[in-house]
N, C-alpha and C positions, 0 to 999 in steps of 0.2 A: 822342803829343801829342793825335790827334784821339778816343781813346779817352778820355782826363783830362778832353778838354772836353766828351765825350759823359756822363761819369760827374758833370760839376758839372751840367750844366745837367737831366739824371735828377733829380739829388737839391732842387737850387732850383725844380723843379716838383711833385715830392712835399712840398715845403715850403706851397709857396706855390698851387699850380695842377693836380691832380693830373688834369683831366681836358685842361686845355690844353698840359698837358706831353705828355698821349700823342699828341693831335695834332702836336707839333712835334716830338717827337725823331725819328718816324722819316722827318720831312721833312729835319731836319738830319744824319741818316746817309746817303742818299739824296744830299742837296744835295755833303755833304763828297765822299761819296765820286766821283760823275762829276764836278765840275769843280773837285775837290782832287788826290785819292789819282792818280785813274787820270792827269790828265795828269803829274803828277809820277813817275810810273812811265814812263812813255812818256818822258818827258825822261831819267831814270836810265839807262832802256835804251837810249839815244843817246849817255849819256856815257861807264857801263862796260862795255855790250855784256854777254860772255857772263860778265863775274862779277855784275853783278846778275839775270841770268836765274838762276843758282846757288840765289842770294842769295834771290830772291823763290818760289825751287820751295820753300824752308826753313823762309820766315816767312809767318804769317797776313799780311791784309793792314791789320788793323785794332791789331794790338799792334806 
């Protein structure tokens, strides 16, 4: 999900913004990922313990 809206908001600034996009994309990787991704992960590993530790040795964290 947070790569789909990393990959529209890429291309609506190659559109429209291409130097204001590079400013923001990688505030909004940045931004997603410490107070999206990681507490969502920290809640996951509260819920299924040692199968999401499996789970996340397996997957990137961005796909």
């Amino acid at each position: 999900m947070y790569l789909g809206m990393l990959i529209i908001l890429m291309s609506l600034s190659f559109k429209f913004n291409l130097i204001g996009g590079l400013f923001i994309l990688p505030l909004f990787v940045f931004f997603i990922t410490k107070f999206q991704i990681i507490p969502e992960e920290v809640a996951m590993e509260k819920i299924f313990k040692d199968e999401f530790v499996k789970y996340k040795a397996t997957t990137r964290r961005w796909i």
